[in-house]
TORKOL-4160 file (C-alpha; in steps of 0.2 Angstrom, whole numbers, padded with zeros to 4 digits, m for minus):
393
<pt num="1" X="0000" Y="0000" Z="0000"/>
<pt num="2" X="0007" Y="0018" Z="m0004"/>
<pt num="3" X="0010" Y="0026" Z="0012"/>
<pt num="4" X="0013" Y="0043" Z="0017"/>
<pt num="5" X="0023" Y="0049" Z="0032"/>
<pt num="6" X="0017" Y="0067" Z="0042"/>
<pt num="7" X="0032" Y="0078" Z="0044"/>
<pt num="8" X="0036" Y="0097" Z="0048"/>
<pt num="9" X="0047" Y="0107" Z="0037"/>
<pt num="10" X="0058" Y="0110" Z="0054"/>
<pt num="11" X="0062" Y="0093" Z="0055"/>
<pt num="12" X="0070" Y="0093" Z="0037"/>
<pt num="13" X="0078" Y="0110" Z="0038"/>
<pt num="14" X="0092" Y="0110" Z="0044"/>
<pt num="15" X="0095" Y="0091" Z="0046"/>
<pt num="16" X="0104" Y="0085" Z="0030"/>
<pt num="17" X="0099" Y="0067" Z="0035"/>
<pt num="18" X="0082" Y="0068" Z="0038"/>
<pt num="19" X="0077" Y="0064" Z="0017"/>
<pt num="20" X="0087" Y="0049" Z="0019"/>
<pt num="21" X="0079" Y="0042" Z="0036"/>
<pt num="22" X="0061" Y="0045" Z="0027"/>
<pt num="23" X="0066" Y="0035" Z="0012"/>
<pt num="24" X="0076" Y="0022" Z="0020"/>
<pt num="25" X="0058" Y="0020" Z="0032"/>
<pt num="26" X="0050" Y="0015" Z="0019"/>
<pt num="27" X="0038" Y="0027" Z="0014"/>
<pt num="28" X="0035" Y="0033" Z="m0006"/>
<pt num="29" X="0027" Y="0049" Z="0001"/>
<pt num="30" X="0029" Y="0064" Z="0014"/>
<pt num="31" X="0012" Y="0072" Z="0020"/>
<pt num="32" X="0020" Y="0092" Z="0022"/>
<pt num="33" X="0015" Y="0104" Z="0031"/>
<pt num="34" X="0011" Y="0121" Z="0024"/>
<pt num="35" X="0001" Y="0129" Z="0033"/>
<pt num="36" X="m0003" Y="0124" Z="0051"/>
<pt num="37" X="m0008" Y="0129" Z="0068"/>
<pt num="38" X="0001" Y="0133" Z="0086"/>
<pt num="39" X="0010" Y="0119" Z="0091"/>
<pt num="40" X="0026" Y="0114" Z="0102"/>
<pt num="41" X="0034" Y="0099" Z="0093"/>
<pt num="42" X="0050" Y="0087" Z="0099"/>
<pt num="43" X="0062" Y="0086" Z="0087"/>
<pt num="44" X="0071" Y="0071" Z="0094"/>
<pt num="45" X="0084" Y="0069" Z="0079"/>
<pt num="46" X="0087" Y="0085" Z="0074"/>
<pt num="47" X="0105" Y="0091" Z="0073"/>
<pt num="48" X="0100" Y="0106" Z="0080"/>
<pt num="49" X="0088" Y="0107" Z="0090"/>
<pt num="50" X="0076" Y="0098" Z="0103"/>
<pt num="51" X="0057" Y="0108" Z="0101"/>
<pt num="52" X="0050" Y="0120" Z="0091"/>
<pt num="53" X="0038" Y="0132" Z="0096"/>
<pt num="54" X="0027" Y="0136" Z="0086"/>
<pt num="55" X="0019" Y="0153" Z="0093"/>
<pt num="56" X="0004" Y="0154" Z="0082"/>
<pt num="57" X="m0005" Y="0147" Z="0067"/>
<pt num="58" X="0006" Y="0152" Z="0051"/>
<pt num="59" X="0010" Y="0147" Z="0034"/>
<pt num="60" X="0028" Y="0140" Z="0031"/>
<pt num="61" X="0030" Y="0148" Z="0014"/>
<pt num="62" X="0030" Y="0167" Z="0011"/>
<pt num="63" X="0013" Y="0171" Z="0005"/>
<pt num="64" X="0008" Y="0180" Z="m0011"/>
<pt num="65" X="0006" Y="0197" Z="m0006"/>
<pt num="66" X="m0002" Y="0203" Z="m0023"/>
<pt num="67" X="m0016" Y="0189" Z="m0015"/>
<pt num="68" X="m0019" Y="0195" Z="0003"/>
<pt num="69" X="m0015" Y="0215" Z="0001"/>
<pt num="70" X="m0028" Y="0228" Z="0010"/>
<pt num="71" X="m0039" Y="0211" Z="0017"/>
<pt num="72" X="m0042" Y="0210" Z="0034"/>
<pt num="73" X="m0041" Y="0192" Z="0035"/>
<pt num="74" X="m0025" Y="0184" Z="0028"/>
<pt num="75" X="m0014" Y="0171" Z="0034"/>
<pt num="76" X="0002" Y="0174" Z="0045"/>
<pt num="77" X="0020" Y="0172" Z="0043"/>
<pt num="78" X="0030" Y="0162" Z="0053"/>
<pt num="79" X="0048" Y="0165" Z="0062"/>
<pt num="80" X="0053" Y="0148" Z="0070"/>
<pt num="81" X="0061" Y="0142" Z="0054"/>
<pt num="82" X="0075" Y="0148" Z="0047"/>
<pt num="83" X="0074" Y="0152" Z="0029"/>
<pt num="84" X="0064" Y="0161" Z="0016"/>
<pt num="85" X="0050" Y="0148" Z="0011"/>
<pt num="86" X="0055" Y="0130" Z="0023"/>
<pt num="87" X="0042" Y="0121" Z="0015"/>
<pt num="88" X="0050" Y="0122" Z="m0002"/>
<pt num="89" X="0068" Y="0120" Z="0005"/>
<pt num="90" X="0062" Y="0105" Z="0013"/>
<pt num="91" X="0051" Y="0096" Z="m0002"/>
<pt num="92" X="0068" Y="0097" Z="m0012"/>
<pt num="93" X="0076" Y="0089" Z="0001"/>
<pt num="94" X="0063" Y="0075" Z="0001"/>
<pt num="95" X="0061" Y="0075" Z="m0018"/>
<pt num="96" X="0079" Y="0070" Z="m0020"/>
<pt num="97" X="0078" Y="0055" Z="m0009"/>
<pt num="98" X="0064" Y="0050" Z="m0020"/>
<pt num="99" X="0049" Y="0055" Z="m0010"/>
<pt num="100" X="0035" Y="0063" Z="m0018"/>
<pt num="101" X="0028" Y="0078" Z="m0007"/>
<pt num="102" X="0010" Y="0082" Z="m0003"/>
<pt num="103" X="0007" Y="0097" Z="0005"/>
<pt num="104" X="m0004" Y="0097" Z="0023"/>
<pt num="105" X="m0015" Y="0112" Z="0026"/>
<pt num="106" X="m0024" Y="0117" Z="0042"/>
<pt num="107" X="m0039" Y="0129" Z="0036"/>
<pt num="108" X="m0053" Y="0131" Z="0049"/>
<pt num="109" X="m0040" Y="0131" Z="0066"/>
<pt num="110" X="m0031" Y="0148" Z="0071"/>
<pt num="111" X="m0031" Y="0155" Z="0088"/>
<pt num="112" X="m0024" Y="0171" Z="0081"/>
<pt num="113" X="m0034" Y="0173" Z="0069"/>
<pt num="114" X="m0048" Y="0172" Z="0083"/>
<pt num="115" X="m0039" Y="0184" Z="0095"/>
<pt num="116" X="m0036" Y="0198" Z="0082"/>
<pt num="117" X="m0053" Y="0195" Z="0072"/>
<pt num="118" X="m0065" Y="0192" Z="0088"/>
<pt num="119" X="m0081" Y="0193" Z="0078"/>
<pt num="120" X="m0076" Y="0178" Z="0066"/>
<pt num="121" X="m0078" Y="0164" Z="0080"/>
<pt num="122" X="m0089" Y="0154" Z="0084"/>
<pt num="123" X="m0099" Y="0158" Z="0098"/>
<pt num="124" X="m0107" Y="0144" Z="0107"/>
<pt num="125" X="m0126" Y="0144" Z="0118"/>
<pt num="126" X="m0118" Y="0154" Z="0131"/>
<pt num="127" X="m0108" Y="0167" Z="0122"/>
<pt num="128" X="m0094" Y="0162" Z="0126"/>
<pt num="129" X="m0082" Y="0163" Z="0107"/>
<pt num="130" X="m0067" Y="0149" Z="0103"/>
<pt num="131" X="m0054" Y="0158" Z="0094"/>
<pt num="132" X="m0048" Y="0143" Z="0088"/>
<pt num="133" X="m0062" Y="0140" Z="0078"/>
<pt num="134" X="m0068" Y="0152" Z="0064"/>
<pt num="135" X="m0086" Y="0150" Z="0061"/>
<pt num="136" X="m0087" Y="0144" Z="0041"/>
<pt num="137" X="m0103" Y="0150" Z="0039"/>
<pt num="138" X="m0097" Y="0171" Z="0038"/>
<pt num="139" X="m0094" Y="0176" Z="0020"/>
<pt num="140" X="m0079" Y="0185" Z="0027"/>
<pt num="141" X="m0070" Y="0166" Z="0035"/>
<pt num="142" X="m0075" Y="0157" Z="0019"/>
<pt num="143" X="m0068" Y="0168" Z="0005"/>
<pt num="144" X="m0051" Y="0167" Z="0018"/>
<pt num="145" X="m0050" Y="0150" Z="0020"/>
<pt num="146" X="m0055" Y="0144" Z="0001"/>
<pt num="147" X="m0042" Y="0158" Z="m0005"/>
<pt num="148" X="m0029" Y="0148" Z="0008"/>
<pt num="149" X="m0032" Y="0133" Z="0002"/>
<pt num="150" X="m0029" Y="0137" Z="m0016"/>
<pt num="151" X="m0012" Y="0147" Z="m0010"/>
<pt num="152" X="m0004" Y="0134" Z="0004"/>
<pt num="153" X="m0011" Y="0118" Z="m0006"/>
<pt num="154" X="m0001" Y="0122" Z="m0023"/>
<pt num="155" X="0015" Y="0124" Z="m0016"/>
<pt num="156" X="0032" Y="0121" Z="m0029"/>
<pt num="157" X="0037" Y="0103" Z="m0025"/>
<pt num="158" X="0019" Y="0097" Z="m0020"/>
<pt num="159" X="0011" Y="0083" Z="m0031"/>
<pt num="160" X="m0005" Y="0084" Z="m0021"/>
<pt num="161" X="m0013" Y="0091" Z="m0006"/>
<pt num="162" X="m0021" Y="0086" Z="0010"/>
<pt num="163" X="m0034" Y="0098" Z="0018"/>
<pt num="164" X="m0035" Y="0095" Z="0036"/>
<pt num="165" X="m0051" Y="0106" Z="0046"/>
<pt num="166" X="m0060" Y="0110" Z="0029"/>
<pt num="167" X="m0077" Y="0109" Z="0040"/>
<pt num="168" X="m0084" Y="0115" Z="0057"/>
<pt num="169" X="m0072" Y="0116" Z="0070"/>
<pt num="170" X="m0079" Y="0116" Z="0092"/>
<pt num="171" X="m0078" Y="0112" Z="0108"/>
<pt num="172" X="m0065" Y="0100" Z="0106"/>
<pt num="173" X="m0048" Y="0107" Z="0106"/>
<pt num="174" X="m0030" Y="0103" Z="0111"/>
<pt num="175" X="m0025" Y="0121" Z="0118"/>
<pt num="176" X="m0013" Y="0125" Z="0127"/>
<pt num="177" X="m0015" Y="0121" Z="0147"/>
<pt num="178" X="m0031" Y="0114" Z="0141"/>
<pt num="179" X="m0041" Y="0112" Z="0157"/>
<pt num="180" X="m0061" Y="0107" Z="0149"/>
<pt num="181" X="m0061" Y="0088" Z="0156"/>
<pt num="182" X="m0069" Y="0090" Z="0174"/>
<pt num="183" X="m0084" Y="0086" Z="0168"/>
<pt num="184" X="m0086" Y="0074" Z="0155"/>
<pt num="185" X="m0095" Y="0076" Z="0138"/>
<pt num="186" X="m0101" Y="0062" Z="0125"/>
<pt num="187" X="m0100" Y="0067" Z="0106"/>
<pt num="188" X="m0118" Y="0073" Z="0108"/>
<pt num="189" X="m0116" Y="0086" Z="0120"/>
<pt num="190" X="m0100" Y="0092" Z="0112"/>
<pt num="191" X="m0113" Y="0094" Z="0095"/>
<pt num="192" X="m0122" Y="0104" Z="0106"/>
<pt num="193" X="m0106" Y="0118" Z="0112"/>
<pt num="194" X="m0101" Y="0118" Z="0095"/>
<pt num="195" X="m0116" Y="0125" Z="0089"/>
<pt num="196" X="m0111" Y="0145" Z="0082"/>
<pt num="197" X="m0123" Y="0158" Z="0087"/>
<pt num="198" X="m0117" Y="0172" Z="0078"/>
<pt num="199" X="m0126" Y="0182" Z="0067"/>
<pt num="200" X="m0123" Y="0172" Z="0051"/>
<pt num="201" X="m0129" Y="0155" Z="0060"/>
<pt num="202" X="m0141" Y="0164" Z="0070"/>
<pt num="203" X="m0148" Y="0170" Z="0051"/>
<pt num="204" X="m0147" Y="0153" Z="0044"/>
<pt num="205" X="m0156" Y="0142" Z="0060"/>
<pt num="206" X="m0169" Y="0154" Z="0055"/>
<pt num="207" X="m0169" Y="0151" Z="0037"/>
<pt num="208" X="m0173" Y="0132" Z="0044"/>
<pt num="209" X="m0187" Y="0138" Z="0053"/>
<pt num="210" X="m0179" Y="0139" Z="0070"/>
<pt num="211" X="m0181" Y="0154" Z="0081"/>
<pt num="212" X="m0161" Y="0158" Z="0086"/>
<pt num="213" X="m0165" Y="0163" Z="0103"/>
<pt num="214" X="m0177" Y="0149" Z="0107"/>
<pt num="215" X="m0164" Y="0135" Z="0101"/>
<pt num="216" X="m0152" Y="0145" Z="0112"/>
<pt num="217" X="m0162" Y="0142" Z="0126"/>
<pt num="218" X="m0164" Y="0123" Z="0120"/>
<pt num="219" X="m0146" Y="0122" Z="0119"/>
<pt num="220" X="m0143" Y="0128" Z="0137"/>
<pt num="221" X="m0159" Y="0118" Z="0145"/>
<pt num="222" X="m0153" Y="0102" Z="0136"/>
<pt num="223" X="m0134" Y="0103" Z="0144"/>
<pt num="224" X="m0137" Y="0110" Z="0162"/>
<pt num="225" X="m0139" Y="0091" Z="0171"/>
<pt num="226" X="m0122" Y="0090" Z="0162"/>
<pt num="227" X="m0115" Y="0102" Z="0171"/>
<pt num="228" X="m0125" Y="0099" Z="0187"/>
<pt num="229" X="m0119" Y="0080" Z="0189"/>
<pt num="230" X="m0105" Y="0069" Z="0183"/>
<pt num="231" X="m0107" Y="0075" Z="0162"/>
<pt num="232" X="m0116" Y="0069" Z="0148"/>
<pt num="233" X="m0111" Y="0051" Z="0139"/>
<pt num="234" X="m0124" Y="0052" Z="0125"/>
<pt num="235" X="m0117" Y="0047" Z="0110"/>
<pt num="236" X="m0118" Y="0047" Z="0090"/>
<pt num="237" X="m0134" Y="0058" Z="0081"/>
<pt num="238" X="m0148" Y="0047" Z="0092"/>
<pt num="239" X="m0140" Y="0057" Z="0107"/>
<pt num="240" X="m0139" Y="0074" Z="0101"/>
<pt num="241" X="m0159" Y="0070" Z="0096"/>
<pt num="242" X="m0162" Y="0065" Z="0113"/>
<pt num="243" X="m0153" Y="0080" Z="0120"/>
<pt num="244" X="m0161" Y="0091" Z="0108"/>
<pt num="245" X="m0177" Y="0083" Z="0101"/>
<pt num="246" X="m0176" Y="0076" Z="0082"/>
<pt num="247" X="m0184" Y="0090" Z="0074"/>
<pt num="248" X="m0172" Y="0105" Z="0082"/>
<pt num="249" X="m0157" Y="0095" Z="0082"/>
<pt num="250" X="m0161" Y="0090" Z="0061"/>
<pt num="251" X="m0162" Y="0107" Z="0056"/>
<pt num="252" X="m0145" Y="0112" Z="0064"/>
<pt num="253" X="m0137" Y="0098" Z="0056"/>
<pt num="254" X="m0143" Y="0104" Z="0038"/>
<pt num="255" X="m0140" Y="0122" Z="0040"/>
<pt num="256" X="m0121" Y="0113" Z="0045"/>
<pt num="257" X="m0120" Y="0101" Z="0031"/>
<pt num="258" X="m0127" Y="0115" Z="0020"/>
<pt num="259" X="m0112" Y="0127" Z="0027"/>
<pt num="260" X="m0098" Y="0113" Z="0027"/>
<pt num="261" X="m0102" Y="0107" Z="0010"/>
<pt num="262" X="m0101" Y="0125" Z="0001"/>
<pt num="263" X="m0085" Y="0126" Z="0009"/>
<pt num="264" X="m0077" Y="0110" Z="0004"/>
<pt num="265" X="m0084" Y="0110" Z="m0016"/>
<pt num="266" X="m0077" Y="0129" Z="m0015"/>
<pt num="267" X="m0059" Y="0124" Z="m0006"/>
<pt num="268" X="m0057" Y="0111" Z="m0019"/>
<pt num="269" X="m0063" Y="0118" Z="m0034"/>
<pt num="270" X="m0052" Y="0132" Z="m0030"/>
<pt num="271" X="m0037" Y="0121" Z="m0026"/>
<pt num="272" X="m0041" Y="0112" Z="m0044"/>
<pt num="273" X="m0041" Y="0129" Z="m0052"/>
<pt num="274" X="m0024" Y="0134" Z="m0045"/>
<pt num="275" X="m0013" Y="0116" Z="m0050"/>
<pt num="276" X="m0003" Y="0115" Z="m0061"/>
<pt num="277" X="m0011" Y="0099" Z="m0069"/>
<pt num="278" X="m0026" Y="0088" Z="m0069"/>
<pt num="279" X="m0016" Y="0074" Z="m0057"/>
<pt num="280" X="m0013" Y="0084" Z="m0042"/>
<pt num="281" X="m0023" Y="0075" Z="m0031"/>
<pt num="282" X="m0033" Y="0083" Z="m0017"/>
<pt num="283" X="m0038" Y="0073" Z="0000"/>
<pt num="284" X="m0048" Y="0080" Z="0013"/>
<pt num="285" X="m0046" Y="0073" Z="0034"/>
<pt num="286" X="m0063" Y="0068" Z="0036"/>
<pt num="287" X="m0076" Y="0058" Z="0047"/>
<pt num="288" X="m0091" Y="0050" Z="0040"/>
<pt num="289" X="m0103" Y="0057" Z="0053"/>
<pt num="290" X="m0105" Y="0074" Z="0046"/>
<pt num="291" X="m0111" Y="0081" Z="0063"/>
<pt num="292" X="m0093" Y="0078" Z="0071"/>
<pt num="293" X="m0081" Y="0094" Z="0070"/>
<pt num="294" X="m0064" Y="0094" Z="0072"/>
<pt num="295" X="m0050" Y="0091" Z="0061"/>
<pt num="296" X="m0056" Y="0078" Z="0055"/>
<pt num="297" X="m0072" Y="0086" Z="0050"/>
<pt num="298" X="m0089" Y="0077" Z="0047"/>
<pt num="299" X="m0094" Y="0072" Z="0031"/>
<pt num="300" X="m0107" Y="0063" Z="0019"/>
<pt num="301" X="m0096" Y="0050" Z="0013"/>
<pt num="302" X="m0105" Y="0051" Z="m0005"/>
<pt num="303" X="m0104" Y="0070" Z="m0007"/>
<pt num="304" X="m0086" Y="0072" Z="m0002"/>
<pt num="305" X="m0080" Y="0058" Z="m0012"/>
<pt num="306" X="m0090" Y="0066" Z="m0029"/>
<pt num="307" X="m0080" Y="0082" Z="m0024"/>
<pt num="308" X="m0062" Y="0076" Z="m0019"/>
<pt num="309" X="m0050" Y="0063" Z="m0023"/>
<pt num="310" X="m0050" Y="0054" Z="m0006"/>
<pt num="311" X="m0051" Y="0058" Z="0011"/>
<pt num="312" X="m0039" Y="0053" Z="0026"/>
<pt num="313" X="m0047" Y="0044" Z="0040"/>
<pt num="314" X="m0042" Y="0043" Z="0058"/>
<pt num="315" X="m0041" Y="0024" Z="0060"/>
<pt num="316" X="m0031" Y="0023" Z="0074"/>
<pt num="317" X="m0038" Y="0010" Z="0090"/>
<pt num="318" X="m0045" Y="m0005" Z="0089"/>
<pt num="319" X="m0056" Y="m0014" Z="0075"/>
<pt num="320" X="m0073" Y="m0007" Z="0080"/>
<pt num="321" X="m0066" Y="0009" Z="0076"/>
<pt num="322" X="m0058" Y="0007" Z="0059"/>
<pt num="323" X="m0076" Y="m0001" Z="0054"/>
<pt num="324" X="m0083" Y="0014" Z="0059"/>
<pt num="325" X="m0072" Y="0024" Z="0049"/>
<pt num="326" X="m0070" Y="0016" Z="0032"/>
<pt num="327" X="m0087" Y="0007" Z="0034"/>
<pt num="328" X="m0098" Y="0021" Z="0028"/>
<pt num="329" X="m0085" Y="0023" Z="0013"/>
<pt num="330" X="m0086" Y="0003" Z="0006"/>
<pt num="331" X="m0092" Y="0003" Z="m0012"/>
<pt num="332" X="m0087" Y="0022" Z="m0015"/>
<pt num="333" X="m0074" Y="0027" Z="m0027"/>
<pt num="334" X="m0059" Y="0036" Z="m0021"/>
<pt num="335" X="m0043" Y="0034" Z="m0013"/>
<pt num="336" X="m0045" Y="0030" Z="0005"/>
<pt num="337" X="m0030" Y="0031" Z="0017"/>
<pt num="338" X="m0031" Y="0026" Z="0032"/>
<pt num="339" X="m0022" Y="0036" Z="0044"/>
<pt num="340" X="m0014" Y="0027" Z="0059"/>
<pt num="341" X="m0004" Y="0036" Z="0076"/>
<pt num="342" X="0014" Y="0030" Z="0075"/>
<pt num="343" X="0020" Y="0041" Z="0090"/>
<pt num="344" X="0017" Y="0028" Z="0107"/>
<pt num="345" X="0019" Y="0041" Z="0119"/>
<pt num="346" X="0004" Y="0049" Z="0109"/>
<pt num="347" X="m0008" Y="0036" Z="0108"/>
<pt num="348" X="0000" Y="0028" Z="0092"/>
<pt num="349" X="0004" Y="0010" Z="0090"/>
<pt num="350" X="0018" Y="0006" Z="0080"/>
<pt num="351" X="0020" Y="m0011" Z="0085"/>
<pt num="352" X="0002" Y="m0017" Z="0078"/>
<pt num="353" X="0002" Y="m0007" Z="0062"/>
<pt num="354" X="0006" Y="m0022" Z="0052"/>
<pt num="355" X="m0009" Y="m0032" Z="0060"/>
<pt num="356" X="m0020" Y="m0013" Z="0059"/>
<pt num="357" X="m0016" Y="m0009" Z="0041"/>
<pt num="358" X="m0021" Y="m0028" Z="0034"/>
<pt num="359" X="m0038" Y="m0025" Z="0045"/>
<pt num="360" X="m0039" Y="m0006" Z="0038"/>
<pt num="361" X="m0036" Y="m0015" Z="0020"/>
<pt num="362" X="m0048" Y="m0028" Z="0021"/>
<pt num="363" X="m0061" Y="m0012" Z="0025"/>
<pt num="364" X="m0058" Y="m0003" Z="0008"/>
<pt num="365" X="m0042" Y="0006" Z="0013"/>
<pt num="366" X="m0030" Y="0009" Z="m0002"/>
<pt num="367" X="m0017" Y="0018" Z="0006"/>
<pt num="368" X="m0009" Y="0020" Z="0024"/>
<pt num="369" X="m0004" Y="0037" Z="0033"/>
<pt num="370" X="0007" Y="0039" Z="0049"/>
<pt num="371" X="0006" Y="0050" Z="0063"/>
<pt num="372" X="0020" Y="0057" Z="0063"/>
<pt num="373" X="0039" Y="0052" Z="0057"/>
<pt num="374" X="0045" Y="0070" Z="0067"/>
<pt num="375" X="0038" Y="0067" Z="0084"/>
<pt num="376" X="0041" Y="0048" Z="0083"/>
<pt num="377" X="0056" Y="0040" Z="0096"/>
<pt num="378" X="0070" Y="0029" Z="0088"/>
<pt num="379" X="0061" Y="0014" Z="0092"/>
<pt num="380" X="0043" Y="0017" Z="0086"/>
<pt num="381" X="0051" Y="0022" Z="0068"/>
<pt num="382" X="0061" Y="0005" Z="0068"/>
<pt num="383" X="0045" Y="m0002" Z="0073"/>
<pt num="384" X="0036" Y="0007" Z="0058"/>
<pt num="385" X="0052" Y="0002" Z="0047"/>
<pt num="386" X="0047" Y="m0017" Z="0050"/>
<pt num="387" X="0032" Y="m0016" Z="0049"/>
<pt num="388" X="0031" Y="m0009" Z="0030"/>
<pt num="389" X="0044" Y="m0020" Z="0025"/>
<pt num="390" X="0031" Y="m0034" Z="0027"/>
<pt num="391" X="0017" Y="m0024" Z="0022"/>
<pt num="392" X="0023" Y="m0021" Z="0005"/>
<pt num="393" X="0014" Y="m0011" Z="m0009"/>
């Protein structure tokens, strides 16, 4: 199976051996960032150094500024790697090991953005904003992030492109000191703080026959024995109807759909128009419950596929969970890649992905992505190396 390794710019720049240690891993592909979010990253190899900061979401390339002049909204540059454009010194690097290079984009996840440009948030039942998460549905967020997506997904050196938070983004976020897990949420009452109440959502609940301020109230009335016991465990679309009530809770989820879908025909479309070539393929991180945000954000498994190329699922866990994933997709045409945690000290599982990524095949999957060759320890990449010696193509 073609497999495709996650990587950072910083962890080739400046490492003249990093290329090599990709290719020799076994991989045909690197998944590279271009444009991504705050992070603070080990980088356990590097020559260097030993962590990157990442102060806020930025593009690693020095954007167009015929593109992005006189616009309030417009993406930010970086300063934690050296160089003029990292992501192109680092492609060449990994081109001439013989890797191909897809470039990885963040769209809808930018805490900055959030703090300068308070009003494009989403705001949730109690008024409270996430500046991590633009809301979509403003014109103003939409036009930014398909014109971002054009820009940071046709990079020189990148054959291909994977859209990462192309969707609604929520309650769920790994910030910094994150301290939200006192009380404990299900996936339905997490739907239900991720629904936006600013004036463009406000605008299109109504235009779905819901009055804003009553489904407010909803929202609030629906959550408060969560807050007042141990949480809510209600789970998958049954339990945001049981929260909410069937008829609310469907017309938020089309006014969503609605929303997600104009933005991820016109992220793509855009993308297509700005490649150099009808092969530049374009994959989307995705989830097939298209009332999940998130970076990997919810979709209808027909509509995204009749729109993109592929999509990259998150498969890693146990087997229930990669049937849930890929399930939705069997019979569909499109590349499928089923994206595993490499990383032990993250979650990953190194040690089974030979065992995972046969289950993950025999559910559809065509092509394997590991998270992430730059964070990974010496063992769980000689781990990984075994593993695709005996996976094969």
């Amino acid at each position: 199976m073609k497999t495709s390794a996650f990587l950072y710019p910083w962890d080739v720049v400046g490492d003249p051996d990093a290329a090599t240690r990709l290719a020799d891993l076994g991989v045909q592909q690197v998944t590279l960032a271009s444009a991504y979010h705050s992070t603070r990253a080990l980088t356990p190899r590097h020559p260097g150094r030993r962590i990157v900061t990442a102060e806020h979401a930025a593009v690693l390339y020095p954007p167009d500024h015929g593109r992005w002049a006189g616009r309030g909204l417009h993406p930010y540059t970086q300063s934690w790697v050296p160089g003029d454009d990292p992501f192109a010194e680092a492609a060449a690097a990994l081109a001439g090991a013989g890797l191909q290079v897809h470039s990885w984009v963040v769209l809808a996840h930018n805490s900055r953005l959030g703090a300068e440009h308070p009003d494009t948030s989403v705001v949730n039942a109690y008024g409270d904003r996430y500046p991590w998460a633009p809301c979509i549905a403003q014109p103003a967020v939409h036009t930014y992030l398909v014109d971002l997506a054009a820009e940071a997904a046709v990079r020189p050196g990148a054959a291909g492109t994977e859209l990462e938070s192309c969707g609604w983004y929520g309650f769920a976020h790994l910030h910094a000191h994150d301290k939200t897990s006192g009380v404990g949420l299900g996936d339905a009452a997490q739907y239900l703080m991720s629904l936006c109440f600013c004036a463009a959502c406000r605008a299109g609940y109504a235009g779905k026959g819901l009055d804003a301020d009553e489904l407010r109230a909803a929202v609030r009335d629906a959550l408060e024995p969560a807050w007042a016991g141990p949480g809510s465990r209600g789970a998958g679309w049954s339990g945001v109807e049981e929260l909410l009530g069937a008829g609310p809770a469907g017309a938020t989820r089309q006014w969503r759909d609605q929303v997600a879908r104009g933005l991820q025909e016109a992220a793509v479309a855009a993308v297509r128009r700005t490649a150099p070539g009808p092969d530049f393929q374009v994959l989307l991180h995705a989830d097939p419950a298209s009332y999940r945000a998130g970076a990997n954000v919810g979709v209808d498994p027909t509509h995204i596929l009749a729109t993109a190329d592929g999509v990259v699922l998150p498969c890693t866990g146990g087997d229930a969970a990669r049937e849930a994933v890929l399930g939705p997709f069997a019979g569909l045409r499109g590349v499928l890649a089923a994206n595993f945690g490499v990383v032990t000290g993250m979650g990953g599982s190194p040690g089974t992905l030979e065992r995972d990524a046969a289950h993950a095949r025999s559910l559809g999957a065509t092509e394997l992505r590991l998270y992430h060759a730059g964070l990974a320890s010496g063992p769980d990449l000689d781990a990984v190396g075994h593993a695709l010696s005996r996976i094969g193509g």
